[in-house]
C-alpha positions as CSV (number, residue, x, y, z in Angstrom):
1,X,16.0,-9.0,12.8
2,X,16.0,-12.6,11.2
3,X,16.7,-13.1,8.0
4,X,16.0,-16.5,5.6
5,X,15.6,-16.2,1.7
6,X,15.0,-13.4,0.8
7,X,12.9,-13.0,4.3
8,X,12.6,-10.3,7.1
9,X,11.9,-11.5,10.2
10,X,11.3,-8.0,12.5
11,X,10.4,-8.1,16.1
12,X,10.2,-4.6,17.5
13,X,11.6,-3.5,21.2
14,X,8.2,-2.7,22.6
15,X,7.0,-6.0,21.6
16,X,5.1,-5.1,18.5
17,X,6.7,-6.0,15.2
18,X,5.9,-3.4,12.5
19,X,6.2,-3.6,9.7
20,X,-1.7,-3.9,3.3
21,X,-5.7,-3.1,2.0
22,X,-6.1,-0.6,-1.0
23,X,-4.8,-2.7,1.7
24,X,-4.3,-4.4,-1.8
25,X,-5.2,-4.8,-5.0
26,X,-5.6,-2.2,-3.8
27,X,-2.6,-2.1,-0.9
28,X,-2.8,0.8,-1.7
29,X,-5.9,2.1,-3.7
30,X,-5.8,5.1,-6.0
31,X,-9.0,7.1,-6.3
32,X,-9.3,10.6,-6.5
33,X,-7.7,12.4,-4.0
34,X,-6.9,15.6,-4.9
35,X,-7.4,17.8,-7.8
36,X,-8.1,15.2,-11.5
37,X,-5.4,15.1,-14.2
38,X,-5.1,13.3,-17.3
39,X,-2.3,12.9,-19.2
40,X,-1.7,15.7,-21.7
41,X,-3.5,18.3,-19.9
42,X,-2.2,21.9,-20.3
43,X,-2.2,21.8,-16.0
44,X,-0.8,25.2,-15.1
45,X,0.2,26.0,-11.9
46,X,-2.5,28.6,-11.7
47,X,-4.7,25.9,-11.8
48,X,-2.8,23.7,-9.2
49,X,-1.8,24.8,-5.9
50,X,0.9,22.5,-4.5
51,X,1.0,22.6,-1.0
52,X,4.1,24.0,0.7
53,X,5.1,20.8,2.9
54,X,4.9,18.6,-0.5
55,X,7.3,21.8,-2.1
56,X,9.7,21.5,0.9
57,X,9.9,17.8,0.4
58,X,10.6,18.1,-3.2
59,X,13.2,20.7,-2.9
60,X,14.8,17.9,-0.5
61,X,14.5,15.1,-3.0
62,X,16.2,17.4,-5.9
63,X,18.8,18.6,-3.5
64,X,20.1,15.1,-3.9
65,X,19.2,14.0,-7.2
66,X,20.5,16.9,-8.7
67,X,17.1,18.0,-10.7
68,X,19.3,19.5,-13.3
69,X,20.0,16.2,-14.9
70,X,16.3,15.0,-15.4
71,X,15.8,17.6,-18.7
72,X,17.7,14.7,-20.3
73,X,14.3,12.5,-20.2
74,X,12.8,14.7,-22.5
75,X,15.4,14.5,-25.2
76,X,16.0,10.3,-24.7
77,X,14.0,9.2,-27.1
78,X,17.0,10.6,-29.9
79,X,20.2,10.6,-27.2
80,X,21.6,8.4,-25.0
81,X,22.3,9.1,-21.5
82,X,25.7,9.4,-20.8
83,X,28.4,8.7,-18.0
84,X,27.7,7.9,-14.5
85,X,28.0,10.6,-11.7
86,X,29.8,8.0,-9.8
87,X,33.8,7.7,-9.6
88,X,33.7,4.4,-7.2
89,X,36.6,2.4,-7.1
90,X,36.6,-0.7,-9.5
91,X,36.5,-3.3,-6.9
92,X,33.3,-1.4,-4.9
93,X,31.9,-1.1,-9.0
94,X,32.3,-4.9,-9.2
95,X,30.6,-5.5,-6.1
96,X,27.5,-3.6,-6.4
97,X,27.8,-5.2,-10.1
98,X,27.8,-9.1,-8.6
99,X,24.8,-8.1,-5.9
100,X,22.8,-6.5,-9.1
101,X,23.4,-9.7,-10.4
102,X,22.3,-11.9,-7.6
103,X,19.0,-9.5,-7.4
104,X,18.2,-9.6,-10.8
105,X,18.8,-13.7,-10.9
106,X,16.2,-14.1,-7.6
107,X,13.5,-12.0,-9.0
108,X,13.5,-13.4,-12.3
109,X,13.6,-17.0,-10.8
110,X,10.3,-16.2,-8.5
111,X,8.8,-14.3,-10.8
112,X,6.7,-13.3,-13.9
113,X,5.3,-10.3,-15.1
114,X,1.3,-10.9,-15.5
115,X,-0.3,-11.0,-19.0
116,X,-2.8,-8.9,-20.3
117,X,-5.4,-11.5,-20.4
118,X,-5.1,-12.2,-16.3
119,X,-5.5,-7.8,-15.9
120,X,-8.4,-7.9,-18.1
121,X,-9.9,-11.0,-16.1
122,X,-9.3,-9.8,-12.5
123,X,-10.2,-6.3,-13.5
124,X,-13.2,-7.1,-14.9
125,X,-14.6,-9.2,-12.0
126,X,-13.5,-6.3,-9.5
127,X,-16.1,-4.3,-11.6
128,X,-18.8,-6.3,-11.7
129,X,-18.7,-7.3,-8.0
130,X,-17.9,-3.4,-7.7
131,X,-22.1,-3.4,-8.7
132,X,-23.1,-5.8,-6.8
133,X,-22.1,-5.8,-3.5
134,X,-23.5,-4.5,-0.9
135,X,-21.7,-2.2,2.7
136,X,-20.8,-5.6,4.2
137,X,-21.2,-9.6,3.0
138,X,-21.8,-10.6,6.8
139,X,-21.7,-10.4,10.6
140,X,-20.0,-12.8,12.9
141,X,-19.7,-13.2,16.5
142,X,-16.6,-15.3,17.1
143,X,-16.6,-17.2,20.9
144,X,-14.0,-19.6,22.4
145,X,-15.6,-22.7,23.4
146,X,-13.7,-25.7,25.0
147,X,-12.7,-28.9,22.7
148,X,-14.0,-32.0,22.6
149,X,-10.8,-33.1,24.2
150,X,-11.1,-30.6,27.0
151,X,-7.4,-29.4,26.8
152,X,-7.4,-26.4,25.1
153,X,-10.1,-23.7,23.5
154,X,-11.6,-23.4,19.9
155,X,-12.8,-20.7,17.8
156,X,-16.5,-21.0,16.8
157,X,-19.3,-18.7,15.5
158,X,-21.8,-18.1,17.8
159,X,-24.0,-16.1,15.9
160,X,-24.3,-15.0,12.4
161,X,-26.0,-12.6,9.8
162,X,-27.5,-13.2,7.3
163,X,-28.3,-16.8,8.7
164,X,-27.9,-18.1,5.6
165,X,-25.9,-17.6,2.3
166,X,-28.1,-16.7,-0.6
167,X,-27.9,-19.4,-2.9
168,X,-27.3,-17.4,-6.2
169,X,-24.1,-16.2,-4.6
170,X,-21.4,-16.8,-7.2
171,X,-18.9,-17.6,-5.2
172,X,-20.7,-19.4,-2.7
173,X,-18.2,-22.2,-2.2
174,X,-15.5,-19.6,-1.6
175,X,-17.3,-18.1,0.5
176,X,-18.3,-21.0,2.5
177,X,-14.9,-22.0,2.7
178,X,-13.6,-18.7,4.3
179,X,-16.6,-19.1,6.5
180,X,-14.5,-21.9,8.3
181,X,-11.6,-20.5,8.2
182,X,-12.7,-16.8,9.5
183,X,-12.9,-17.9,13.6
184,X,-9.5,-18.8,13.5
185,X,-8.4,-15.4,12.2
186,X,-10.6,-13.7,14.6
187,X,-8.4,-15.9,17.4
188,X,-5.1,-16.5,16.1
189,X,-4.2,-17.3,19.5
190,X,-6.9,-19.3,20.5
191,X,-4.6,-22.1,22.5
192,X,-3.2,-19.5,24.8
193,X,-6.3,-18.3,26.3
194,X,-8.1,-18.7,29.6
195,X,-10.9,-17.1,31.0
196,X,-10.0,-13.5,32.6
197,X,-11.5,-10.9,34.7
198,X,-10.4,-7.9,32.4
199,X,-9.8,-7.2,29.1
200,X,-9.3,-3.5,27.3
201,X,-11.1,-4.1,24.0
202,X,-9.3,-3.9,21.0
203,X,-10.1,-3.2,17.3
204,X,-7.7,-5.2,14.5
205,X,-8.3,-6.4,10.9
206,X,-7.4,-9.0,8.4
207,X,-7.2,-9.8,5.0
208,X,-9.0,-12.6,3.1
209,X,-7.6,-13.1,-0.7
210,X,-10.3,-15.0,-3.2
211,X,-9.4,-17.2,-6.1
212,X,-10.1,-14.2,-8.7
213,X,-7.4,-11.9,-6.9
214,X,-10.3,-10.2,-5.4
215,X,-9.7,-9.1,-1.3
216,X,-12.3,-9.0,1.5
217,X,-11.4,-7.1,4.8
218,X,-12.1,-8.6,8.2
219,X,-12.9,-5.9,10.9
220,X,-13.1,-6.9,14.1
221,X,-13.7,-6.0,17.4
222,X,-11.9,-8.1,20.6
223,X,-13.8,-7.2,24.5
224,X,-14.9,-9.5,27.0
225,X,-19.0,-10.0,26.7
226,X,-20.7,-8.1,29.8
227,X,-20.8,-9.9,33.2
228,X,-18.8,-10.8,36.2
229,X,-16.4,-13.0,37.0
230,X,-13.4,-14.5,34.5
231,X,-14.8,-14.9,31.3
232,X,-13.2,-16.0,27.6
233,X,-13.7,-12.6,25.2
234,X,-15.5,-13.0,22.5
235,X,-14.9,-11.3,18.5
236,X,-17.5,-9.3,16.6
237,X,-16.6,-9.1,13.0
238,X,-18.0,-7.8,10.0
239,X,-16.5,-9.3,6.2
240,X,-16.6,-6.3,3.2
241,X,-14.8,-5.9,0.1
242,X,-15.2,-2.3,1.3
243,X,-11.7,-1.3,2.6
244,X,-13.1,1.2,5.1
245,X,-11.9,1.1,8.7
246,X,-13.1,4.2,10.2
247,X,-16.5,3.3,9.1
248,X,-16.8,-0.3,9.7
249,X,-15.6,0.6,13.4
250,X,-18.2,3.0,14.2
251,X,-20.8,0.5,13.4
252,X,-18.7,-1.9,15.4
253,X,-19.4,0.3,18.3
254,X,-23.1,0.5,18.1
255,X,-22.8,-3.1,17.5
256,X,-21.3,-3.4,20.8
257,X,-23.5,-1.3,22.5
258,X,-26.9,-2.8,21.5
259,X,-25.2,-6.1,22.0
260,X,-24.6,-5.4,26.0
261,X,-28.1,-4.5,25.8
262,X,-29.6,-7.8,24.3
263,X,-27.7,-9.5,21.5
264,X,-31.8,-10.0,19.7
265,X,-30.7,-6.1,19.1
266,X,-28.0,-6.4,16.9
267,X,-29.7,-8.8,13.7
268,X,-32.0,-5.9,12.9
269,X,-29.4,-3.3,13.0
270,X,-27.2,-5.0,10.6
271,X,-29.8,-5.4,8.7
272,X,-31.2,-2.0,8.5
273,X,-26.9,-1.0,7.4
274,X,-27.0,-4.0,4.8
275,X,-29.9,-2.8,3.2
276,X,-28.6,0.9,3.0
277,X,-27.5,2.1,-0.6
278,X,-24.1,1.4,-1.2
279,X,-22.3,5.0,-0.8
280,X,-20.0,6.3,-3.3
281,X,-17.0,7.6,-2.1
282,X,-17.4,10.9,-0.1
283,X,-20.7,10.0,0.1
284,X,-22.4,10.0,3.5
285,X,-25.6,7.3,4.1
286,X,-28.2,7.6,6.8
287,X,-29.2,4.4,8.5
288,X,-32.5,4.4,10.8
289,X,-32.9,1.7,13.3
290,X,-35.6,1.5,16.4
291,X,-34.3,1.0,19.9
292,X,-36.8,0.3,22.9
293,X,-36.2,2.5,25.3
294,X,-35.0,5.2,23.1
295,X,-37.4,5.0,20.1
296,X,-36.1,5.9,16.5
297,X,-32.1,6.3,16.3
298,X,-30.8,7.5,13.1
299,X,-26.5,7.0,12.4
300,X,-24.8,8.9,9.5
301,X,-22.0,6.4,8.0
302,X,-19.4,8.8,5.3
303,X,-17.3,6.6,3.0
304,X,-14.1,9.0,2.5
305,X,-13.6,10.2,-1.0
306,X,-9.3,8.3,-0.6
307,X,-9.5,5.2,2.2
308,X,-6.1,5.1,1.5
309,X,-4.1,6.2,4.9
310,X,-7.3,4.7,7.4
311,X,-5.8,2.4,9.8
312,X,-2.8,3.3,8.8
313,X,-0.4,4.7,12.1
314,X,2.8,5.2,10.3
315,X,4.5,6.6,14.1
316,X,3.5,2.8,15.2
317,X,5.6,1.7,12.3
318,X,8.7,3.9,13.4
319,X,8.4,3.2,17.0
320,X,8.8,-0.6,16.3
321,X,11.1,-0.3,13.5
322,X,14.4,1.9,13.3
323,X,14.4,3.9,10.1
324,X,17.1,2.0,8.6
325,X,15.3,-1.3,9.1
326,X,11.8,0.4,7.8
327,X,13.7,1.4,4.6
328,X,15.9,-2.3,4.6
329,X,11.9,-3.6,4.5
330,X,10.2,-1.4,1.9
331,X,13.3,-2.4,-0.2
332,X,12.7,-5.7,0.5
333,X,8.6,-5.7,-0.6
334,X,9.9,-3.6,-3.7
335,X,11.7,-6.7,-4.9
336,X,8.9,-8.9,-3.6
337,X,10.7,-10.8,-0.9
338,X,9.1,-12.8,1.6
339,X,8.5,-10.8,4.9
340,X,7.3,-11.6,8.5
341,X,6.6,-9.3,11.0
342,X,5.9,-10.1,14.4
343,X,4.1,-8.6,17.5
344,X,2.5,-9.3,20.8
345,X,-0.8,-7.4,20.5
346,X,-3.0,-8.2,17.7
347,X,-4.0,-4.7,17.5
348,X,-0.5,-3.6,16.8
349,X,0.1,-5.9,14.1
350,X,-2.3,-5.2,12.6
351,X,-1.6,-1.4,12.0
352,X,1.8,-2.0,11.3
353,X,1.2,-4.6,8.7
354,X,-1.2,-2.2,6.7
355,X,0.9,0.4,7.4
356,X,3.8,-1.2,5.6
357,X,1.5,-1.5,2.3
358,X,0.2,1.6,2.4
359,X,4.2,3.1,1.8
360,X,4.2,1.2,-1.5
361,X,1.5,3.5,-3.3
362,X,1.0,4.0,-6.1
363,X,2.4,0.1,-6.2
364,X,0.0,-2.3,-5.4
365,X,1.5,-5.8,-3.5
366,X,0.0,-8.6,-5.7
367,X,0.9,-11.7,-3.6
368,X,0.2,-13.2,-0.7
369,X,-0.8,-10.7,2.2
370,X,-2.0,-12.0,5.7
371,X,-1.6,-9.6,8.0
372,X,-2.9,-11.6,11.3
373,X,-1.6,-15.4,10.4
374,X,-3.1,-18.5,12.5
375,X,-0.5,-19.9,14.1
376,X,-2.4,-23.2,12.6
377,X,-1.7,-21.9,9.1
378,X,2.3,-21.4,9.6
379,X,2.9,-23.6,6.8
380,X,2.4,-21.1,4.7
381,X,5.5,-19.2,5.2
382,X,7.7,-22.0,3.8
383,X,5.9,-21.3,0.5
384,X,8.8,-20.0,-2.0
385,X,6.7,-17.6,-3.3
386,X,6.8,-13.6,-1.9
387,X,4.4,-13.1,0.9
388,X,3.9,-10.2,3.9
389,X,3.0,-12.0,6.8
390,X,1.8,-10.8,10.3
391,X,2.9,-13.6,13.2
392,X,2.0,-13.3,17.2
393,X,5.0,-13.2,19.2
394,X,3.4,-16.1,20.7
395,X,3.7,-18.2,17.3
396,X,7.9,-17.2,17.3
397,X,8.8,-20.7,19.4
398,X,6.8,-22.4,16.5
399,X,8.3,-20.6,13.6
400,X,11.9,-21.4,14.5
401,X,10.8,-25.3,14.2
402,X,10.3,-24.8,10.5
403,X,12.7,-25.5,7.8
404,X,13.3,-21.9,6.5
405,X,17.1,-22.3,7.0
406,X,17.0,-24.0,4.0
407,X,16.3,-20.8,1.9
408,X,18.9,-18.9,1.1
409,X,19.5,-15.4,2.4
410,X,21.0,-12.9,0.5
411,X,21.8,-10.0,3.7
412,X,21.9,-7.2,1.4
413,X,18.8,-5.2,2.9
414,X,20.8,-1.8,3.4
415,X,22.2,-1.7,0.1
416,X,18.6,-2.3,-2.1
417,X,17.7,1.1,-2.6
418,X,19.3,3.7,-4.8
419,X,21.9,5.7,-2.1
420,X,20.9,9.1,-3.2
421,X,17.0,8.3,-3.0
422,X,17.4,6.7,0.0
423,X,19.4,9.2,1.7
424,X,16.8,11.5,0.5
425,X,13.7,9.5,1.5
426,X,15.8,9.0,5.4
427,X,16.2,12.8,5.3
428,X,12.5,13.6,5.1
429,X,11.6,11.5,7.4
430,X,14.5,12.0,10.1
431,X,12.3,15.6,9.8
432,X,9.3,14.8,9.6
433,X,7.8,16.4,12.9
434,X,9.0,19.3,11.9
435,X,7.2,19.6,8.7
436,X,4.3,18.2,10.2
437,X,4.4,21.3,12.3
438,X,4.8,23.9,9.4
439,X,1.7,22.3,7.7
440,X,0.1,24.6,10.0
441,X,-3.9,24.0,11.5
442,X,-5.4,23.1,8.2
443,X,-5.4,18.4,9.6
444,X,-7.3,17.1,12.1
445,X,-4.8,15.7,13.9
446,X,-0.9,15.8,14.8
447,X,-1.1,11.9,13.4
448,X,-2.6,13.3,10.7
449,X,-0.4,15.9,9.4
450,X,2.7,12.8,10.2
451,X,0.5,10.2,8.3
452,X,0.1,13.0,5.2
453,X,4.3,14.1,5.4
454,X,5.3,10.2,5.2
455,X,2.7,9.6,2.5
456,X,4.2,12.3,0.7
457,X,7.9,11.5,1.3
458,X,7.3,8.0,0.0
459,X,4.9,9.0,-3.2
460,X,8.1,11.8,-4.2
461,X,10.3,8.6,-3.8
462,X,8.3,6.6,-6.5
463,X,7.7,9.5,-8.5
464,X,11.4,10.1,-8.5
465,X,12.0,6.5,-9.8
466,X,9.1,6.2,-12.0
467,X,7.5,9.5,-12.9
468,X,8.7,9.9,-15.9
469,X,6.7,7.0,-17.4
470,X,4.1,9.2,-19.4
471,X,6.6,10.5,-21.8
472,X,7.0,6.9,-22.6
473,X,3.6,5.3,-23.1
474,X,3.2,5.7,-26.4
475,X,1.0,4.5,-29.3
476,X,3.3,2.8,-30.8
477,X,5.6,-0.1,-29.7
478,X,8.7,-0.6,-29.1
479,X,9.2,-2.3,-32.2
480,X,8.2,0.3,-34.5
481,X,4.9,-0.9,-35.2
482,X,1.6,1.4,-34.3
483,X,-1.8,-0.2,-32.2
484,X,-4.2,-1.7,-34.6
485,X,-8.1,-0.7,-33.4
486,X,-8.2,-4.6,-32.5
487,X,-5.8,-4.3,-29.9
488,X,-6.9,-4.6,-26.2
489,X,-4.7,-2.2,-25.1
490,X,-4.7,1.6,-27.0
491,X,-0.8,2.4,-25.6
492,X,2.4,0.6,-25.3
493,X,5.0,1.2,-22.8
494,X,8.7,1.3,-24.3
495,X,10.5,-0.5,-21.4
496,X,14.3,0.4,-22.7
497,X,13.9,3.8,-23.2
498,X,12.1,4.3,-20.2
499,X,14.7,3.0,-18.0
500,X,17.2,4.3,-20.5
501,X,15.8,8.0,-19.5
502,X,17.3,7.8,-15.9
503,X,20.4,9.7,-15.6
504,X,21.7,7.5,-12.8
505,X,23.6,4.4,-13.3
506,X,22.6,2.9,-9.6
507,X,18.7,3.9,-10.2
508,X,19.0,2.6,-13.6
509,X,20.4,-0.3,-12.0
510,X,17.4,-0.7,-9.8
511,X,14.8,0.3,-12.1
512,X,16.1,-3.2,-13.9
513,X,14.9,-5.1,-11.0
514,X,12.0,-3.4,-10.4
515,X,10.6,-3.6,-13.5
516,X,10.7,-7.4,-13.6
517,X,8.7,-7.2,-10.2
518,X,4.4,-7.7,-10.5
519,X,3.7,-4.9,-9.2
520,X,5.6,-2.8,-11.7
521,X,4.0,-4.8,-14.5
522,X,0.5,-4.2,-13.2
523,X,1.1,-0.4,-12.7
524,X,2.0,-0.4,-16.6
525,X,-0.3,-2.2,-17.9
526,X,-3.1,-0.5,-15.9
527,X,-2.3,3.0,-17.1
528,X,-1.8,1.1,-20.8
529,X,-5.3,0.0,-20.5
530,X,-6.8,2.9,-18.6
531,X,-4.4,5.7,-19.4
532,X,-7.3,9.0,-19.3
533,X,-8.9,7.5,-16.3
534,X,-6.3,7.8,-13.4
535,X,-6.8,10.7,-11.3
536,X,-5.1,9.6,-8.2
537,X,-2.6,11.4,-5.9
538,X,0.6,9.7,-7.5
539,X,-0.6,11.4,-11.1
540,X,-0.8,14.7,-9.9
541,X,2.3,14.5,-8.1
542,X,4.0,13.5,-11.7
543,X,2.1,16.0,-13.5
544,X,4.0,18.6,-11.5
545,X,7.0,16.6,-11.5
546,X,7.1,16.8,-15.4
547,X,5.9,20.4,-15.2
548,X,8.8,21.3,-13.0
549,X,11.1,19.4,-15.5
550,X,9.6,21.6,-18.7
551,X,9.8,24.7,-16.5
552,X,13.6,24.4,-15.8
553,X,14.2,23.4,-19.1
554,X,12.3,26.6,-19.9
555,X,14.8,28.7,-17.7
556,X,17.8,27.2,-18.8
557,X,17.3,28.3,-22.4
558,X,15.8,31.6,-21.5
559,X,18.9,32.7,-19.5
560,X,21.2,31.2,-21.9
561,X,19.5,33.3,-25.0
562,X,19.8,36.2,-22.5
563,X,23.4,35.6,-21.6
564,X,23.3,35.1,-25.4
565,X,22.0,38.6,-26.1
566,X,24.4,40.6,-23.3
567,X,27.4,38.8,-24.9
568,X,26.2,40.1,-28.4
569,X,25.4,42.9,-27.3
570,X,29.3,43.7,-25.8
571,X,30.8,42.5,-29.0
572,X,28.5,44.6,-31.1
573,X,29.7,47.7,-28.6
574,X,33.5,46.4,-29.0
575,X,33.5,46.7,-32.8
576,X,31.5,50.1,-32.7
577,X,34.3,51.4,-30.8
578,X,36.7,50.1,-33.0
């Protein structure tokens, strides 16, 4: 592990580094999962049927947070929390003080929350391109073809569809632009190849981040063309703002089937799936194309009600990364460092790259993400801005040439988190075979149930640090004064008593960071401005969070009025006697 300002440099043993979107905005997309909620509900547990792997990870997460504390958010709007549960020693106090400190300074200097204009600006194009677009933007086939200079091999598109860009298309200069740049992301690599016999085919993806904030995915699919002989592969990819892996590579396949056949079969297939109504989520689409030989061939392509966890291989993650490293890096991309991974298969990097978003639900990551860098593009990690970056091993010799030594590194990976979250977050996952086996036949898959018990363990982390935020979107500020019917936003969020509420000094102490982050002021000011429309999976984690909060509060006053009663009862009994 390398480390340069605020950087994590992580190469794994097996030679894939690991390490979106919503891949991102949305990294990480909400949409609705499970069961709806909206804040306020009356959402009994009749109603709700938590499933017993998320219970068992709960009960794991209160074992060390001691739950009993966390009644105190509902009475912090009058009281104050009070002392620590720590008895450190003054110089280890002054320690963790001075690293706060340092944190606090290098967030604040990189970083600035986003206003309310930018949410409304980037949220409203991501709606009305949400209407327009259609399954996919375009087709590429991606070839290597030799230089002018002879020496080496360059990316070029071969073939494309549709031929040409309409010429209404709003962003058509964007678009245009990404059109160059797209080969080279299809062959990061380009300069190490020469033609080869054999090839397995592999399937990877990319990332490409418009002006507006807005993301397009790149799937693509890496096999040598049919023939004999040593041949250069070629790269089949298809651009969408859909972030939909499972469903772009089945179509990849049948694009690589027709294509062996005659590549004049693959332009009307694409067609006949760019053309097809733009499915809603959980919606399935039927696309009919004509193949000679075989006549009238009809494909069924589902979009999945929650895309969040496709191409997402969370065991690829942990078999490149110890646990203690994964968790130094998710702390890291919590405080919006700059990150590189690093790995020798595209393929791998890939996975591992969108894996590493994916942890940070319900958090979107709002800066630079490449998860497959050009090795012509590596200027872009001396930026000082925070970035996730996805490197060949092949680019390393390159990378070490650059003058990131200049940055200062602050080496404090393993001490980010807050200890008892982060003991309890290692403890479910140090496990989590084992409660991927209790889950019982009701997944498709053993990667599956692990991709559902790490998605879990880290959505009970954030709801442990954050899920107490409804009781304090309010509206009225934090000033005193209520919303006027003019205002753009309906709620206010009251920051101080909000982190106020936590009855730990070290997450309190976090949550100060944190909240300076972009990602925590986009979070806000989205359920702000959208507060009853959120139904995702992190709400109705916290709506049983809360509800597990009132309940024990609940318990606690029931058994004291019934100790209350036996203890009246005795005296009453006593002075009868007497």
């Amino acid at each position: 592990m390398r480390r340069t300002n605020q950087q994590i440099h992580s190469t794994g043993s097996s030679g894939g580094v690991s390490s979106p979107p919503q891949l991102s905005p949305p990294s990480t997309p909400t949409g609705p999962e499970q069961a709806s909620w909206l804040p306020g509900d009356s959402y009994s547990r009749t109603c709700r049927r938590i499933p017993t792997v998320v219970l068992r990870i709960n009960s794991i997460f209160e074992t060390r947070s001691r739950k009993k504390h966390l009644r105190r958010i509902y009475h912090y709007a009058e009281t104050s929390s009070g002392r620590d549960e720590n008895s450190d020693s003054e110089s280890e106090i002054e320690e963790r003080a001075k690293a706060h400190r340092q944190r606090l300074v290098s967030v604040k200097s990189i970083l600035s929350q986003p206003s309310q204009a930018q949410v409304h600006t980037r949220r409203h194009s991501l709606e009305q391109e949400l209407h327009q677009r259609k399954l996919f933007e375009y087709f590429l086939v991606v070839s290597l073809q030799k230089s002018k200079a002879g020496g080496h091999y360059l990316p070029e598109v071969t073939q494309q569809f549709p031929p040409k860009l309409e010429r209404t298309f709003k962003f058509m200069r964007e678009t245009e632009d990404q059109l160059r740049i797209i080969p080279q992301f299809c062959f990061p690599d380009a300069k190490d190849w020469e033609p080869v016999e054999r090839y397995p085919s592999e399937m990877f993806s990319f990332v490409l981040t418009g002006v507006d904030g807005s993301r397009r995915f790149g799937y693509c699919r890496r096999l040598l063309p049919s023939g004999k002989g040593k041949r250069l592969p070629e790269v089949y990819c298809i651009v969408s703002h859909l972030g939909c892996f499972n469903l772009f590579s089945k179509v990849l396949d049948e694009v690589e089937r027709r294509r062996a056949l005659s590549p004049a079969l693959v332009q009307p297939f694409m067609r006949a799936i760019m053309e097809a109504q733009f499915p809603a989520p959980g919606k399935t689409i039927t696309i009919k194309t004509f193949l000679p030989g075989s006549g009238t061939e009809v494909m069924e392509l589902c979009r999945p009600s929650d895309s969040r966890l496709e191409h997402v291989d969370f065991e690829c993650l942990f078999s490149c990364l110890s646990l203690r490293l994964l968790l130094g890096v998710f702390g890291s991309l919590l405080l919006e460092r700059r990150v590189i991974f690093t790995a020798d298969k595209l393929s791998t990097l890939s996975q591992c790259c969108h894996a590493v978003v994916a942890l940070l639900y319900p958090f979107v990551w709002q800066h630079t993400y490449i998860p497959v860098l050009p090795s012509a593009m590596l200027d872009i990690v001396c930026t000082p801005t925070p970035f996730i970056v996805g490197l060949l091993s092949s680019s390393l010799p390159q990378l070490t040439e650059l003058p990131l030594e200049e940055v200062r590194g602050l080496d404090d990976e393993d001490s980010i988190l807050p200890p008892k979250l982060q003991t309890a977050l290692e403890n479910v996952l140090e496990r989590r075979r084992e409660l991927a086996n209790e889950r019982g036949g009701d997944a498709s898959s053993d990667s599956g149930h692990l991709s559902t018990i790490v998605s879990e363990a880290f959505v009970r982390f954030f709801v442990e640090l954050v899920g107490h935020y409804p009781l304090f979107i309010t509206g009225e500020r934090e000033d005193g004064y209520s919303s006027s019917s003019s205002s753009p936003a309906s709620s206010f969020f009251r920051r101080e008593g909000f982190r106020k509420a936590i009855p730990s000094k070290t997450v309190r102490r976090f949550l100060e960071i944190f909240m300076e982050t972009q990602m925590f002021g986009w979070f806000i000011q989205e359920r702000e401005l959208h507060r009853q429309a959120l139904r995702g999976l992190f709400e109705v984690r916290v709506q049983e969070y809360l509800d597990s909060i009132h309940d024990n509060e609940h318990r606690r006053v029931n058994r004291f009025l019934k100790g209350l009663g036996k203890e009246t009862t005795a005296l009453y009994t006593l002075l009868k006697k007497n």
